[in-house]
C-alpha positions in Angstrom: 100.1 115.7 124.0 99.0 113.1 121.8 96.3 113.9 118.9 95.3 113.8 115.6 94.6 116.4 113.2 93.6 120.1 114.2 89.6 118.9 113.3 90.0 117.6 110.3 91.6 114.7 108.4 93.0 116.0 105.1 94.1 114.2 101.8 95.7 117.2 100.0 93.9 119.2 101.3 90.3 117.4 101.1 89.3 117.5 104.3 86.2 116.2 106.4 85.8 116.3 110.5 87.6 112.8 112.2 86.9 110.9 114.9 89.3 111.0 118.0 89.4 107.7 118.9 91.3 105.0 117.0 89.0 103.4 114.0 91.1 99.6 113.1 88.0 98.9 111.0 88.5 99.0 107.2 85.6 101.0 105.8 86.3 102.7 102.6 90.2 103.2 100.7 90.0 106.7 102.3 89.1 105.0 105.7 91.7 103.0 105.7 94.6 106.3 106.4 93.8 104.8 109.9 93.9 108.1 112.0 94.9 107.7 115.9 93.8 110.6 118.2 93.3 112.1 121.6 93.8 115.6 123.0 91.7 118.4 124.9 89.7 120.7 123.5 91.6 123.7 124.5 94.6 122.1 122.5 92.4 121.6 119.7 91.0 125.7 119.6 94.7 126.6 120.1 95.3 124.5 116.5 92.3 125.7 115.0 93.7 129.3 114.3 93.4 131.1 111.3 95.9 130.6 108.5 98.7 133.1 108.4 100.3 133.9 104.9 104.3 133.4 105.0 106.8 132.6 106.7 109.0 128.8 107.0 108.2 125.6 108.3 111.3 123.4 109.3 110.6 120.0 109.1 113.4 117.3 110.1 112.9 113.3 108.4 114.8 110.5 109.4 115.4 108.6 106.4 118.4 110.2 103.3 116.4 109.1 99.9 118.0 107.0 98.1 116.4 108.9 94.4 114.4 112.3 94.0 112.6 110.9 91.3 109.6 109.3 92.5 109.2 107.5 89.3 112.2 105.6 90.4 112.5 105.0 93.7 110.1 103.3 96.0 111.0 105.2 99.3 108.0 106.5 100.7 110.6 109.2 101.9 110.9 110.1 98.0 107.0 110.4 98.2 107.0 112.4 101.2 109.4 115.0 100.0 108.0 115.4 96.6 104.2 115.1 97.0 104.2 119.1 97.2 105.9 119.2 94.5 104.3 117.2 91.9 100.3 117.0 91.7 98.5 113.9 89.7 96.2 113.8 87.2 93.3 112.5 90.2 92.7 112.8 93.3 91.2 110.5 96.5 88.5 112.1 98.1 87.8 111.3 102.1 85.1 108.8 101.1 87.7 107.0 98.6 86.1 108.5 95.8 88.4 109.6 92.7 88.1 112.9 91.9 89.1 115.4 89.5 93.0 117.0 89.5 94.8 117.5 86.7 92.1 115.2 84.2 89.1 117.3 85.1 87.1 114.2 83.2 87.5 110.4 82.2 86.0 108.0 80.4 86.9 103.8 80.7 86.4 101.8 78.2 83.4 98.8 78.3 86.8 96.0 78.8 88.4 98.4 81.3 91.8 98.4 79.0 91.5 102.0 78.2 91.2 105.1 79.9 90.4 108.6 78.0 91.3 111.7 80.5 90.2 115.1 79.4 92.7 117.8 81.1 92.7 120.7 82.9 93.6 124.1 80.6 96.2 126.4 81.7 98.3 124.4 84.0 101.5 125.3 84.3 105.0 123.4 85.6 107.3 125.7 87.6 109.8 125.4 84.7 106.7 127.3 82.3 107.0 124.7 80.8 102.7 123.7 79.4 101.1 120.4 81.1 99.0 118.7 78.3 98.8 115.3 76.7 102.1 115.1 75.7 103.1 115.6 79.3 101.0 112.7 80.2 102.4 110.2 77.5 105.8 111.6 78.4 105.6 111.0 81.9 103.9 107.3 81.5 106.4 106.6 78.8 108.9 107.6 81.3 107.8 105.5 83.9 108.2 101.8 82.5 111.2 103.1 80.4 114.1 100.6 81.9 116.9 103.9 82.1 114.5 105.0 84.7 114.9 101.6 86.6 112.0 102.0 88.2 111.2 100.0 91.6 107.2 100.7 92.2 105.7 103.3 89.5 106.0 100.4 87.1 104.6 98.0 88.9 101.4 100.1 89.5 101.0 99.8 85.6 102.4 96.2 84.7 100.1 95.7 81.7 100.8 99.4 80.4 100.9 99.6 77.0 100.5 103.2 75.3 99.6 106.6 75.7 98.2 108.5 72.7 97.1 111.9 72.4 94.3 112.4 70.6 93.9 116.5 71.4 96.5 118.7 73.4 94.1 118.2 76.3 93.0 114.5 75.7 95.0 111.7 76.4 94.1 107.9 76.0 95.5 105.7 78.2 95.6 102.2 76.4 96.6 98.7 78.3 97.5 94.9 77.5 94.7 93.8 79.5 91.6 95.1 82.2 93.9 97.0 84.6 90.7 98.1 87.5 93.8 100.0 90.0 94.5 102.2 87.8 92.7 105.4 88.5 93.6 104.4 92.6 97.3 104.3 91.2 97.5 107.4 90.0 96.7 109.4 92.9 99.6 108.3 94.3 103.3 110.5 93.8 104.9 107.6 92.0 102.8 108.6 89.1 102.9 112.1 89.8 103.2 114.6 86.6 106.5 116.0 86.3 108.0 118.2 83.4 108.2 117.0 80.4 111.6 119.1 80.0 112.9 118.0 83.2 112.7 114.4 82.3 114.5 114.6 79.5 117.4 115.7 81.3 118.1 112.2 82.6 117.7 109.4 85.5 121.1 111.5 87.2 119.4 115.1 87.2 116.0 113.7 88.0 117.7 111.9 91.2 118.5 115.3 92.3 115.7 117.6 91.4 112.4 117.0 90.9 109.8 120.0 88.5 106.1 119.6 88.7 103.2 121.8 89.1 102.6 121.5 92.6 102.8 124.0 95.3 106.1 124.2 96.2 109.4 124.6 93.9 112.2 122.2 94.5 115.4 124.9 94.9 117.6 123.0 96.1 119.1 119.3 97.7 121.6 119.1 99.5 122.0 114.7 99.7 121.9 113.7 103.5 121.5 116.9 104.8 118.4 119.3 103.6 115.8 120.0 100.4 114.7 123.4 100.1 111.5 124.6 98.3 110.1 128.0 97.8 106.0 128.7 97.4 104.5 128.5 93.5 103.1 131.5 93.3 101.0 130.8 90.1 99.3 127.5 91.7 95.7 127.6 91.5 95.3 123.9 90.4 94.4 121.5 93.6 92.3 118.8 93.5 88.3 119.5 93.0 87.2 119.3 96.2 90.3 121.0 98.1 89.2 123.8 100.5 92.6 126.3 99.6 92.0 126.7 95.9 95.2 129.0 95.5 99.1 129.4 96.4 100.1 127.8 99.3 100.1 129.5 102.7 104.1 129.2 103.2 106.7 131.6 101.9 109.0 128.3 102.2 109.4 124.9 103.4 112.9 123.2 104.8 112.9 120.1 105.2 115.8 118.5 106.4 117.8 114.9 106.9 118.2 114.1 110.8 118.6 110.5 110.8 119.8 109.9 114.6 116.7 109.9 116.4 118.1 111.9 119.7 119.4 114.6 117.6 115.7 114.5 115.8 114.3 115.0 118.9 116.5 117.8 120.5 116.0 119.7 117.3 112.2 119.3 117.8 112.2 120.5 121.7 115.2 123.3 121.3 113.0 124.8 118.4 115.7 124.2 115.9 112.8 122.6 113.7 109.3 123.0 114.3 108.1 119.3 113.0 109.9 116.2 112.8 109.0 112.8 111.4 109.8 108.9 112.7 109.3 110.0 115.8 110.7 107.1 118.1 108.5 105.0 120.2 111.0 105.6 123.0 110.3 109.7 122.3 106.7 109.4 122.2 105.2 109.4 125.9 108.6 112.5 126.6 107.0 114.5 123.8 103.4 114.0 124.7 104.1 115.2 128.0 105.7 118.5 126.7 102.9 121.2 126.7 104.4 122.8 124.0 104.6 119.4 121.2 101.9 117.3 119.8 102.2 114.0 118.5 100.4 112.9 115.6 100.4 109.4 114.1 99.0 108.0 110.8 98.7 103.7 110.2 100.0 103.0 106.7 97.9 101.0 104.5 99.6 98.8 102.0 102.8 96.0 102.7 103.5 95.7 106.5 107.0 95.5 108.0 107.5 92.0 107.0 110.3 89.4 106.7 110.8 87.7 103.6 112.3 84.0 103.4 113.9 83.4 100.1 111.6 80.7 98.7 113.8 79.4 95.9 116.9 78.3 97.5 119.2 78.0 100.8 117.2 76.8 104.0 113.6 78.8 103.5 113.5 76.3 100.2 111.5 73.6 102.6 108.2 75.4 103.8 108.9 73.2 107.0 111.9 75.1 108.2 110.0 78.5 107.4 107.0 77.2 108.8 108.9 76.4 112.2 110.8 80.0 111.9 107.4 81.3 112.1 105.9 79.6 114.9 109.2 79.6 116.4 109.5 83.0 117.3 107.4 85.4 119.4 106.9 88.0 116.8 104.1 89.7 118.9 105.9 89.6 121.6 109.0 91.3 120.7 107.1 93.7 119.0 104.7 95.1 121.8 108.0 95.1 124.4 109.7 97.0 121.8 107.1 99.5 120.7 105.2 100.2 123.5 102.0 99.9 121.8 102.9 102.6 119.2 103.4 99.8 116.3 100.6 97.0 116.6 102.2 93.3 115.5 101.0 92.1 112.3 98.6 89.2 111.4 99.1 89.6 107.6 101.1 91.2 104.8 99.0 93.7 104.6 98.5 96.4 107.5 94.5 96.4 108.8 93.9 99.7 108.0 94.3 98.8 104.2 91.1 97.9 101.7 91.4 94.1 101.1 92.6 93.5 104.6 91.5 89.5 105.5 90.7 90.4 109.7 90.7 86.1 109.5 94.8 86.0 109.0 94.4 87.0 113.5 93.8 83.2 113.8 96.8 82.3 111.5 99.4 83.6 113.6 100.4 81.3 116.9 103.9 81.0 119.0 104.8 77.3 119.5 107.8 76.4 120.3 107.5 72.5 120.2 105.9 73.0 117.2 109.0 74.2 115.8 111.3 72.3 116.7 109.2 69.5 115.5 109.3 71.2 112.1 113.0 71.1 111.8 112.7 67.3 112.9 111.0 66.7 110.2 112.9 68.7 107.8 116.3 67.0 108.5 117.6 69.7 111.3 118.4 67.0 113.8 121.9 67.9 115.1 123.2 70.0 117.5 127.0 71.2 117.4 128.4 73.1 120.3 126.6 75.6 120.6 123.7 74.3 120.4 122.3 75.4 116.6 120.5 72.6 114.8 122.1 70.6 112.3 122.3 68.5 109.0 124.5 66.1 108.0 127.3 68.4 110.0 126.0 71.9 108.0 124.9 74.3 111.0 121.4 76.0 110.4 122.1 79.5 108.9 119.8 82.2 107.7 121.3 85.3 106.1 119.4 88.3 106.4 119.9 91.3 103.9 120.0 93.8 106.0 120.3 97.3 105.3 121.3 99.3 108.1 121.8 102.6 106.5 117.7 103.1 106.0 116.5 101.3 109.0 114.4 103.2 111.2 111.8 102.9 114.2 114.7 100.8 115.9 114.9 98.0 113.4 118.4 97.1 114.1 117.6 96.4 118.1 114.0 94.3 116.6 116.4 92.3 114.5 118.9 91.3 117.1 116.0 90.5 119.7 114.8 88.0 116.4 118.6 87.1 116.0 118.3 85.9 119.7 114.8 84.2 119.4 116.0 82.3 116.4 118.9 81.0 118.3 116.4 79.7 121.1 114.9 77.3 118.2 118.5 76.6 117.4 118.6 78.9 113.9 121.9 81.0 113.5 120.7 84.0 111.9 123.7 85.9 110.4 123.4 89.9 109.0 124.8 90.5 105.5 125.2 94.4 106.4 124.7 95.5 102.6 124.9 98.9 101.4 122.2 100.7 99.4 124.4 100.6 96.1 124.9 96.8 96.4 121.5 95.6 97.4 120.0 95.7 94.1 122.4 93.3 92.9 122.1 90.6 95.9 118.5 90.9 95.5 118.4 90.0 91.9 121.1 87.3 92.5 118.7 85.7 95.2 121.8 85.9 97.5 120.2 85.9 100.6 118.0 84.1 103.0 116.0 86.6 104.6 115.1 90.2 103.5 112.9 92.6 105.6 110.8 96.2 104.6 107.6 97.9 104.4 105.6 98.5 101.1 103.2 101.1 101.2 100.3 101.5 98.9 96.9 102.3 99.1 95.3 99.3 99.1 95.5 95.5 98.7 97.4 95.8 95.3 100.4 95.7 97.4 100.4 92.0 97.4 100.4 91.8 93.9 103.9 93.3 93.7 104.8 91.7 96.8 104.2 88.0 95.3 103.4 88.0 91.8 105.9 85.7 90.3 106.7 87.8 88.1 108.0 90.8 90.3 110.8 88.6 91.4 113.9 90.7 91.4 116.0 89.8 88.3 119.2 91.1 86.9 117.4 93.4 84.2 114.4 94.5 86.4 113.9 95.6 90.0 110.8 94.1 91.6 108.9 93.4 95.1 108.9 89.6 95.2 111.8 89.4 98.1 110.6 85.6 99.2 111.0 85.0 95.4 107.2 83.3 95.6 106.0 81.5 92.7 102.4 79.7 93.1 100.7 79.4 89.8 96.9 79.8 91.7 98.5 82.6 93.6 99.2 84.5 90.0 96.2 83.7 88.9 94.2 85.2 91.8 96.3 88.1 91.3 95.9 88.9 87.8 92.1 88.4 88.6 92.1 91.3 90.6 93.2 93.4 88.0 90.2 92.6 85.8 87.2 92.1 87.9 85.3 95.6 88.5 83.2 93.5 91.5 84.4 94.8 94.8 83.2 91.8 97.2 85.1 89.7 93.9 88.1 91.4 95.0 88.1 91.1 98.5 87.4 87.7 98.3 90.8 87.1 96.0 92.8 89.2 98.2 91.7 87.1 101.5 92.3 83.7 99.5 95.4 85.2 98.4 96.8 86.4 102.3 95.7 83.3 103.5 97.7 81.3 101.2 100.9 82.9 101.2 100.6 82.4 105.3 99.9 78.8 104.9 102.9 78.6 103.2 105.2 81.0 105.2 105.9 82.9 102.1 105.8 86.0 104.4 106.6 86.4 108.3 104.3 89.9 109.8 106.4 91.4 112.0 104.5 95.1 112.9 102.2 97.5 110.9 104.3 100.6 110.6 102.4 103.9 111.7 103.8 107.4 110.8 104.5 109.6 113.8 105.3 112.8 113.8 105.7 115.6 116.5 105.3 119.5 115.8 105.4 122.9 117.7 103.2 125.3 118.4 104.8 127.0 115.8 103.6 124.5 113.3 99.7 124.4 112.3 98.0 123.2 109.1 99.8 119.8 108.5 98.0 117.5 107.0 97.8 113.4 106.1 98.6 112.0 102.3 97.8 109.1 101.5 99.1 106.2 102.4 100.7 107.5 105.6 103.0 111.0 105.2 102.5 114.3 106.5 101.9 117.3 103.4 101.9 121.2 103.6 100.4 122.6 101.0 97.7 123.8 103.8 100.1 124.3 106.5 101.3 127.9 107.9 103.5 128.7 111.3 102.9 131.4 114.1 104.7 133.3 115.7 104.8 130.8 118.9 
């Protein structure tokens, strides 16, 4: 079976009724958690129980994070398994309206540099220790502190400047200049609240355990093999609007690290877990045909699966040959053979479903082989050795990809060879530089590299501001999202213009100039819009959506199935 939510789509735990059929259109931010759904209606009365009270939910994920601490690390993995864990100081409603968590109130100042939260009374981490004001300049303060490396929270407040508190339950946020993402940037786990105790400990304890005030308790992590949590019995803080106001429904959630996806899958179906996530597109029609699974599958808004040419030096230096890697190849193609419809190919940076999405980028994207290989005419490529690459006064055509085989899911590796061969149609010798997680940082910030390849997640069109702001270019001192190492001075501009203008049809209109431009000039090569699939048992009820694309279980209970 294949369907979406019980009746509802949910962003911790806001929920209003969805649609079951698939909605590409951007409407609102909360719209854009494009939802994908079809199923009968006595599946969805057989969902629609009651909640129970206790028990475990096993959940299996396919990806070991590289970081607990969602301050640091950028894995939407990290997100996923410390949502529960840590709440935020506001909330998205389903309309894409902020609402109140934590900050029950906030005030922004006429130049949109400051931002005056009033907070919530008797809110409590699972350590006892007291959130307040101090927590919130703690955690802010720890966020662009350079011991906590970080590699997206930062770059959510780039022009952050100070946090004072002005009363134990008032805290002014202060920045450099107009920063209008903001409140949208909060909602997210990367800012998430954590204990002001626990974050003194240090970047090492923090990669390991995570306190907050959420639902669930972090007990315990076991790296590349299972997190533990235990129910907060004392949690009576969601967000304004949430439907369960209290503790959460589970006794305890498991959730552990399956990377092979067979194994996954033969966890799923034997009842060793009762929900797993990545499901692979290969899985997808054997699970939907299992009476006893449903599928479920989320679009992420935010940075598609993209390639990145390195800009600034090797081969991707001349806009010609990237231009002519681009047109080269049958990206689309590949893609839909691949996926089997369960990924869509991608037209822009940016995934449809996100707010700021240009739908004019479709009528960028063309295959034309002649096209390309009068590209690499022009740029020089002329030769051919023996077999048969392209050329340069006797230099073969090489591209070296940084590629990262320990995290790559949803069958990256087997995309990346089908590329590999394309490339060598066009007479391009792409060659893998296998790196490890522990040295990529370091190649990256070198500009070692040719070609690097991932998703971004966020929550809207902000994403291609730390994708291609010049000054998120990975550097020695400071991690950043810049991979094609882009630097276009109206680009920048158009970007820090979207930080300041508080006009919405403004900012739609930046963020289309600014997709369009970074296509023109090959800065970025869509490859497919990433979805989040995930299967569960009958066993397994109440799971819901957060934004931008993981499941959460605050609201989720199991049967006795």
């Amino acid at each position: 079976m294949h369907r979406a939510l019980p009746s509802s789509r949910w962003i911790r735990g806001i929920r209003r009724p969805t649609s079951r059929i698939v909605l590409p259109t951007v409407l609102t931010l909360a719209a854009g958690l494009g939802l994908t759904a079809c199923s009968s209606s006595a599946d969805s009365e057989a969902k629609a129980s009651a909640p129970v009270q206790g028990g475990t939910l096993r959940f299996a994920v396919h990806t070991q994070p590289t970081n607990l601490d969602p301050h640091s690390s950028p894995s939407d993995v990290t997100a996923l398994l410390t949502r529960h864990v840590v709440d935020s100081l506001v909330a998205i409603d389903a309309e894409g309206k902020i609402k109140p968590w934590l900050a029950t109130s906030w005030t922004v100042s006429p130049d949109q540099r400051s931002y005056t939260f009033t907070l919530r009374d008797g809110v409590r981490f699972s350590d006892g220790t007291s959130f307040d004001a101090a927590a919130v300049k703690a955690n802010l303060d720890h966020v662009v502190d350079p011991k906590t490396k970080s590699a997206l929270a930062a770059g959510l407040i780039p022009a952050y400047e100070r946090t004072e508190v002005l009363d134990p339950l008032t805290a002014k946020v202060t920045f450099s200049r107009p920063h209008a993402p903001f409140l949208a940037s909060l909602s997210t786990p990367y800012l998430g609240i954590q204990s002001p105790a626990a974050l003194a400990r240090g970047q090492e304890a923090l990669a390991r355990n995570v306190v907050g005030s959420g639902p669930f308790v972090m007990e315990s992590f076991e790296p590349g093999k299972l997190v533990t949590y235990r129910r907060n019995p004392d949690y009576a803080w969601p967000p304004q609007d949430a439907e369960l106001k209290g503790p959460a429904y589970l006794d305890r959630l498991e959730i552990s690290i399956i990377p092979e996806d067979s194994i996954r899958v033969g966890a799923l179906s034997s009842g060793q877990v009762d929900a797993i996530g990545g499901v692979p597109s290969v899985s997808v029609k054997q699970l939907e045909a299992n009476p006893n699974i449903t599928v479920q599958r989320q679009q992420a808004s935010g940075g598609n699966y993209n390639y990145y040419p390195n800009t600034s030096a090797g081969p991707f230096a001349d806009v010609r040959v990237r231009q002519a890697f681009r047109v080269g190849i049958d990206f689309a193609t590949i893609v839909k053979s691949l996926y089997f419809g369960v990924y869509e190919p991608a037209t822009s940076p940016i995934a449809a479903v996100t707010v700021g999405y240009d739908p004019g980028t479709r009528d960028l994207q063309r295959h034309d082989p002649q096209a390309a290989a009068a590209l690499l005419d022009q740029a020089g490529w002329t030769g051919r050795d023996d077999e048969g690459y392209r050329t340069r006064d006797g230099q073969r055509l090489v591209v070296r990809w940084m590629f990262v085989r320990a995290i790559a899911r949803e069958q990256r590796p087997v995309l990346a060879e089908q590329v590999q061969a394309a490339a060598r149609k066009i007479g391009i010798d792409v060659q893998f530089l296998d790196v490890t997680l522990s040295t990529y940082p370091g190649i990256a910030a070198r500009g070692d590299y040719d070609l690097a390849d991932f998703s971004w997640q966020r929550i809207d069109a902000d994403a291609l501001r730390d994708l291609f702001h010049s000054t998120n270019v990975p550097t020695e001192t400071g991690s950043g999202a810049n991979a094609a190492r882009y630097q276009d001075k109206q680009v920048d501009a158009w970007l820090d213009r979207t930080l300041e203008t508080g006009d919405p049809a403004e900012r739609a209109e930046l963020y289309a100039s600014i997709q369009r431009k970074v296509l023109e000039d090959a800065a970025v090569f869509p490859v497919y819009s990433p979805s989040y699939v995930f299967a569960t048992s009958k066993r397994a009820n109440g799971i819901s959506w957060e934004q931008p694309a993981y499941p959460a279980f605050y609201g989720a209970w199991t049967t006795g199935e």
